[in-house]
C-alpha positions in Angstrom: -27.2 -18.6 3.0 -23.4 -19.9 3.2 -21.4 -17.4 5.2 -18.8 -15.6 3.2 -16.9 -12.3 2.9 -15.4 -9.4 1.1 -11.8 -8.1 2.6 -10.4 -4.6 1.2 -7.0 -3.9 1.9 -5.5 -0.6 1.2 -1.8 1.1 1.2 -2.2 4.6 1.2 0.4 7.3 1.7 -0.8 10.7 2.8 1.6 14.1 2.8 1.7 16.3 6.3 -1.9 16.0 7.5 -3.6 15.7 10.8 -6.7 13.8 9.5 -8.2 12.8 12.7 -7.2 14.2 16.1 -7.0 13.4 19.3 -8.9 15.3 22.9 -5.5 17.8 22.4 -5.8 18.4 18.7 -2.7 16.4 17.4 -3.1 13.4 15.2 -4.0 10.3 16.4 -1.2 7.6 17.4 -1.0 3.8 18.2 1.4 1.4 19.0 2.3 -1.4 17.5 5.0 -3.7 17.0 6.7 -1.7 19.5 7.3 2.1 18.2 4.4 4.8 17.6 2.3 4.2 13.9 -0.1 7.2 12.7 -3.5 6.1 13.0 -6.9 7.5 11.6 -9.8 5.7 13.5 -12.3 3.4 12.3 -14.7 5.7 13.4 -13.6 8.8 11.3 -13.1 6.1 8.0 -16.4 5.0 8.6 -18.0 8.6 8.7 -16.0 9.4 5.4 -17.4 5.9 3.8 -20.5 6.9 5.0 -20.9 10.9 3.7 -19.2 9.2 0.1 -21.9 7.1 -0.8 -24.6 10.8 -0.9 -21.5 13.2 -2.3 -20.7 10.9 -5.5 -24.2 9.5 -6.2 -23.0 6.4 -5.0 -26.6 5.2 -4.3 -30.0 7.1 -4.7 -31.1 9.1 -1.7 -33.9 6.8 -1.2 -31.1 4.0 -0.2 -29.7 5.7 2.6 -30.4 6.7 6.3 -30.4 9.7 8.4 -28.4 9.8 11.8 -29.5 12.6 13.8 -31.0 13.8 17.3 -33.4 15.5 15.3 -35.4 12.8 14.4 -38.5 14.6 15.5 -38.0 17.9 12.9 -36.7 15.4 10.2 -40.3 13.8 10.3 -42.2 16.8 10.7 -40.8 18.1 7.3 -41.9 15.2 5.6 -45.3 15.4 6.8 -45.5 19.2 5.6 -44.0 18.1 2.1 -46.7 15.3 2.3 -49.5 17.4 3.4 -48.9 20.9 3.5 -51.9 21.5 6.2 -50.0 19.4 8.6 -47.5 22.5 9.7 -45.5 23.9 11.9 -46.3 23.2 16.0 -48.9 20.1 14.6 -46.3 18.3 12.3 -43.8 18.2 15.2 -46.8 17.0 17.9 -47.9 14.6 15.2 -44.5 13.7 14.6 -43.5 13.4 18.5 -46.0 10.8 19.0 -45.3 8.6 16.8 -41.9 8.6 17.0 -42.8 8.0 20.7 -44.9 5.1 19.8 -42.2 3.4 18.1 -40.2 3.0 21.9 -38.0 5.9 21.0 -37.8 8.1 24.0 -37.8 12.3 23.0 -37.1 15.5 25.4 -36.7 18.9 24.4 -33.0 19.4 25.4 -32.8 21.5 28.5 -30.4 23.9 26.8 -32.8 25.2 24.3 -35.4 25.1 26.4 -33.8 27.7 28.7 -32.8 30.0 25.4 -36.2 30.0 24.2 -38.4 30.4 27.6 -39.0 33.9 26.6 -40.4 33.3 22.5 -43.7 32.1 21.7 -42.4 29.0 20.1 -41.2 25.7 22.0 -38.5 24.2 20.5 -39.2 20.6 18.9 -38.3 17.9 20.8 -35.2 15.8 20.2 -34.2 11.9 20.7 -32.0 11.6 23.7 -29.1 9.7 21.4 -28.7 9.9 17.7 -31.2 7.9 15.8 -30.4 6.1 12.5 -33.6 5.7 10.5 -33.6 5.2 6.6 -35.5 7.5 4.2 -38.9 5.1 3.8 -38.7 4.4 7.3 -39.0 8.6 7.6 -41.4 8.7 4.8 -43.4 5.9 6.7 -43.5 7.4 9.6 -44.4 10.9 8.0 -47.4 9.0 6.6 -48.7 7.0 9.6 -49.0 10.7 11.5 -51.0 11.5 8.4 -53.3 9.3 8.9 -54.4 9.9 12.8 -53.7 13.3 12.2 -57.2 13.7 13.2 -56.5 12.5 16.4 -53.0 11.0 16.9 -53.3 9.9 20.6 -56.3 7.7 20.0 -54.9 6.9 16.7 -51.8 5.4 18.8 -53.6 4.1 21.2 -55.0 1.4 18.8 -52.6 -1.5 19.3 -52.3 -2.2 15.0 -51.7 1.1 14.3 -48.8 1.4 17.1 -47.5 -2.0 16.1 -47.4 -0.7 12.5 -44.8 2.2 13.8 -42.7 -0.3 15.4 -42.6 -2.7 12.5 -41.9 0.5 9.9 -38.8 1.8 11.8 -37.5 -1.7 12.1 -37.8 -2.8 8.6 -36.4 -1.5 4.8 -33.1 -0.9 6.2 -30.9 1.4 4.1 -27.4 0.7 2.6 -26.1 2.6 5.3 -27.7 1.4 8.3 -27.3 -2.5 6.8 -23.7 -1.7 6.5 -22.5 0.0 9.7 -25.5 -1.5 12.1 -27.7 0.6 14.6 -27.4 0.4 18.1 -30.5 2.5 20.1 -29.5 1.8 24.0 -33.1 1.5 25.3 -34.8 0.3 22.4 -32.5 -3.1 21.8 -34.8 -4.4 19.3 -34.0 -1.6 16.9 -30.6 -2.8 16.9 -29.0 -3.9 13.3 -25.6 -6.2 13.7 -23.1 -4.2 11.3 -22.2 -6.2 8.4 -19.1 -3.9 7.7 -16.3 -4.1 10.5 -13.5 -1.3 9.9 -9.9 -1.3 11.1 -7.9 1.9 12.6 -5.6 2.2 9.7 -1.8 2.5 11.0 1.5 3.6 9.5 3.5 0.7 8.3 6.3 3.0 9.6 7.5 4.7 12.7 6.0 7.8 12.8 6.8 10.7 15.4 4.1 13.9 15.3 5.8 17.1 14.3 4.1 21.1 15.2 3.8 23.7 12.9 4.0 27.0 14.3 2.4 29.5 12.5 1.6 33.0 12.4 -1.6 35.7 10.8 -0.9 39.0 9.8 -3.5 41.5 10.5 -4.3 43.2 6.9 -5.0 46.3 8.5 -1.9 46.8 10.5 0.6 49.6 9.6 3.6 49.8 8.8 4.6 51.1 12.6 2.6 47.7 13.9 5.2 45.0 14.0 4.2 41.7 15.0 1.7 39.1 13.8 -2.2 39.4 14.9 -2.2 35.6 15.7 -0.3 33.2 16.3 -0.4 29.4 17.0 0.8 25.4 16.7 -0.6 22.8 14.4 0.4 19.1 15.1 0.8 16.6 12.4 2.4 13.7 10.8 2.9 11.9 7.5 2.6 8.5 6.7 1.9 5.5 4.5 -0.9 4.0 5.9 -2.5 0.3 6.0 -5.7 0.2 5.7 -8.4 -2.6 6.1 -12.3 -3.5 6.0 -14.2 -6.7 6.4 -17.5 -7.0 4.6 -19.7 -10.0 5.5 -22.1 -10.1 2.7 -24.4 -12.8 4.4 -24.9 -10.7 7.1 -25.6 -7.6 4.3 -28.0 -9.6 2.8 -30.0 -10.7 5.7 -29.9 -6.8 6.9 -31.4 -5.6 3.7 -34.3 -8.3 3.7 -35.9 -7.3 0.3 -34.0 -4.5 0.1 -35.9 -1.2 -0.7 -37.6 -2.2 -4.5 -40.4 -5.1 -5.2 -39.2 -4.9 -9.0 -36.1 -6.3 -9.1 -34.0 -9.9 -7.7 -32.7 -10.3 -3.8 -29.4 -10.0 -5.4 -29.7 -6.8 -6.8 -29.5 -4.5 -3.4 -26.7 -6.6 -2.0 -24.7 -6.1 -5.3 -25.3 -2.3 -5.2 -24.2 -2.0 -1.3 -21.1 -3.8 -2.3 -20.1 -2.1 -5.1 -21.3 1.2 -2.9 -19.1 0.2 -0.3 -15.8 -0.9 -2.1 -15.9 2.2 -4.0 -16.8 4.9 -1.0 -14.0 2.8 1.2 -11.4 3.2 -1.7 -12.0 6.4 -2.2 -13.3 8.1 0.5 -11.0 10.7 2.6 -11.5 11.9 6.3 -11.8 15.8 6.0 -9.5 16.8 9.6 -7.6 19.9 8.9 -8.4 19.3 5.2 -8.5 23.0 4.3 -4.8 23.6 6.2 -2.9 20.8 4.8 -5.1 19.4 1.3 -3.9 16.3 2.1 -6.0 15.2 -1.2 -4.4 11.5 -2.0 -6.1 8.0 -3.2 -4.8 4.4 -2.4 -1.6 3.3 -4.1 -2.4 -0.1 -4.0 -5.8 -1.6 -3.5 -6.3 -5.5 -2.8 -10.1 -7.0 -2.5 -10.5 -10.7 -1.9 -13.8 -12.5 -2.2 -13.6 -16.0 0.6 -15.4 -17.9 2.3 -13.6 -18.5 5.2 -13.0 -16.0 8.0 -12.0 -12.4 7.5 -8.0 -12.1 7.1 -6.4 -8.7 7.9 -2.8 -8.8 6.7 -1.4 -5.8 9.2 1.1 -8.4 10.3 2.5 -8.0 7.5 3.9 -4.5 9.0 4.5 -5.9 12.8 8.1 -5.1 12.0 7.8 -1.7 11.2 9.2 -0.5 7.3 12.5 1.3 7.9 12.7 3.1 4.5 15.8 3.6 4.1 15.7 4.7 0.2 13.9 7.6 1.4 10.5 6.1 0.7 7.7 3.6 2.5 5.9 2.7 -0.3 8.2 0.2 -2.4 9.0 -2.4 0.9 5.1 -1.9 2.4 4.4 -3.5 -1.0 6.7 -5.8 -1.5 6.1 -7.0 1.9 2.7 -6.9 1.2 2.8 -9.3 -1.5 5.3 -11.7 0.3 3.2 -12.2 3.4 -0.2 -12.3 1.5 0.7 -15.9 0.1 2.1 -17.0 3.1 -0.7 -16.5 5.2 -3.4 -17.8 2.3 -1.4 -20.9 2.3 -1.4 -21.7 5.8 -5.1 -20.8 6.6 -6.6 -19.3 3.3 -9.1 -21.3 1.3 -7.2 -21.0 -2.3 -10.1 -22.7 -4.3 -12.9 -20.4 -3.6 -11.3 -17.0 -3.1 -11.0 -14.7 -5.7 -8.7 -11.6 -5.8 -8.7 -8.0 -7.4 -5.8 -5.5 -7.3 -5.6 -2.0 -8.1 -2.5 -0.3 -8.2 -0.7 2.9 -9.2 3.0 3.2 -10.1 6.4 0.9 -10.5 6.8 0.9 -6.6 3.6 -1.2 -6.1 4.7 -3.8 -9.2 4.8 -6.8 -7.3 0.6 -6.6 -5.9 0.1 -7.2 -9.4 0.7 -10.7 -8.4 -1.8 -11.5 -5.6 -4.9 -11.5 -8.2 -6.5 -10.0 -11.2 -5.2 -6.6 -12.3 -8.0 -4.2 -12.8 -7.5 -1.0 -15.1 -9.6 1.2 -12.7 -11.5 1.2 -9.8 -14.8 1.3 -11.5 -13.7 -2.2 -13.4 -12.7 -3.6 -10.1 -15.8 -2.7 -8.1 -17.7 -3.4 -11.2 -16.2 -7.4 -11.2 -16.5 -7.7 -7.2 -20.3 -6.9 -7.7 -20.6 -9.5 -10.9 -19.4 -11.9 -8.5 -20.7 -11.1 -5.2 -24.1 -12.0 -7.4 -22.7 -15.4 -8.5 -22.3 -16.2 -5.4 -25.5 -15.1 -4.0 -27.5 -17.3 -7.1 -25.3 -20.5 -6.1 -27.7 -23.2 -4.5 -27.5 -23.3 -0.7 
């Protein structure tokens, strides 16, 4: 398959928030182009994108993974829904084996060990990291224990059957593992390479935190009880923020293999992960300090081009950093936006086979219009992203 990719770019401009903080609690910075920019990690994006895709019914549940420690009790439920004999203690030691056949390593964490050395009941073991696994590679799993349920050690000792384990967590990846990539440290053949890379997003301003001090009042205080019952400092900042995601749909497609249906094309998984992804990224929110500050906004302006050169961030475009001197961000990010975009797909772009889409809301973002196709909504955009995501997928190698 020819190598080619899906760029989203994003202005966004969020009120006083602290959507993702730092080891002291205040939101996190960078620098670039030499003063400080507000910056949300790829990290806590990627979670958002992520948790999207199940809150929307973005994709069925059978499409996505599970990322937990607690692979062992996420198993050991499937095997009780599957067989209802197969309870308690025995679906966790089923369970614990084969995960353990598979090369992943288990320990009951000393912790809750120590708080339950006095009950009748051990606590189930846990993976030693956290463990991505889609849902058929859980169901799988539920069912090999199933079978050598009668005797699992011998049942695992039979190369095939062990072998089998192996081959059913490594195969059927969900959206969300063939999107963001597994990484298990001792187990490197479990990796997946991420077909999704995700930029911090930065201010395309200076930005300097500010602190909110606040105060509680205790309800029950009286009158002859001055003073608040609590008292305390809340950093944040506002900003309009850049933000940027590079999806390479070869490397989606090779991820998914035959995705997770027998009835339908190649095509048709890779066209849902991508229109999955574009919408979840769009439209997704990281949730720090969400219930303090509602910092409830949606892009302003959304730009996704379809190339088949290399990914092409356009961040420079804000090296310099928007002054604002009208009082606002948005209105120069944009125009400065769509003056650099251009530029930079002149000098290195590959006009004849990328295709743009914009999305955009209000008279300050007018000029994006220009850099591609207007769409009247997001669900038309992802919708003609996914139409030709496919087109390109059925062109001859």
């Amino acid at each position: 398959m020819n190598r080619f990719f899906l760029d989203v770019h994003a202005l966004q401009t969020v009120p006083p928030s602290n959507l993702n903080r730092d080891d002291t609690g205040a939101p996190k910075t960078a620098v670039y182009g030499g003063v400080p920019r507000a910056r949300v990690s790829s990290q806590a994006w990627k979670r958002a994108t992520r948790t999207y895709f199940d809150d929307e019914r973005l994709l069925d549940p059978s499409e996505l993974g599970v990322r937990t420690k607690k692979i062992v009790e996420v198993i050991a439920k499937r095997i009780t829904a599957l067989e209802p004999s197969l309870s308690g203690e025995t679906a966790v030691l089923l369970t614990d084996e084969v995960v353990k056949a598979t090369g992943l390593k288990t320990e009951v964490p000393k912790r809750k060990a120590s708080a339950a050395k006095d009950s009748d009941t051990a606590p189930p073991p846990e993976a030693k990291y956290l463990v991505f696994l889609s849902a058929r590679q859980l169901d799988g799993l539920a069912r090999l224990a199933i079978d050598g349920a009668a005797d699992i050690t011998a049942f695992l000792k039979d190369k095939t059957n062990k072998d089998t384990a192996k081959e059913i967590a490594d195969s059927r990846h969900s959206v969300d593992i063939a999107l963001f990539g597994r990484m298990v440290a001792d187990a490197a053949d479990y990796n997946v390479d991420a077909a999704v890379q995700v930029a911090h997003a930065i201010s395309v301003h200076r930005v300097d935190n500010e602190s909110d001090y606040y105060t509680a009042v205790d309800d029950e205080n009286t009158e002859e009880e001055t003073g608040a019952g609590m008292i305390g400092t809340i950093d944040f900042n506002s900003a309009t923020l850049y933000r940027y995601a590079a999806l390479g749909i070869h490397q989606l497609a090779k991820n998914l293999g035959q995705g997770l249906r027998d009835d339908e094309p190649a095509t048709e998984p890779v066209r849902r992960a991508v229109e999955a992804f574009v919408h979840s990224f769009a439209a997704s929110l990281p949730t720090g300090k969400i219930n303090t500050f509602g910092h409830h906004t949606l892009p302003d302006a959304l730009v996704v081009k379809l190339r088949t050169t290399r990914p092409i961030s356009f961040v420079a475009a804000f090296e310099e950093p928007v002054r604002g001197d009208q009082g606002g961000h948005l209105r120069e990010a944009s125009d400065r936006l769509a003056a650099y975009v251009p530029d930079i797909e002149r000098a290195y772009g590959h006009q004849e086979s990328t295709q743009t889409w914009v999305l955009r809301v209000g008279p300050n973002t007018l000029k994006i219009g220009d850099l591609g196709t207007e769409s009247a909504s997001l669900a038309d955009l992802v919708a003609a992203v996914g139409r030709a995501v496919t087109e390109r997928l059925d062109e001859p190698v």
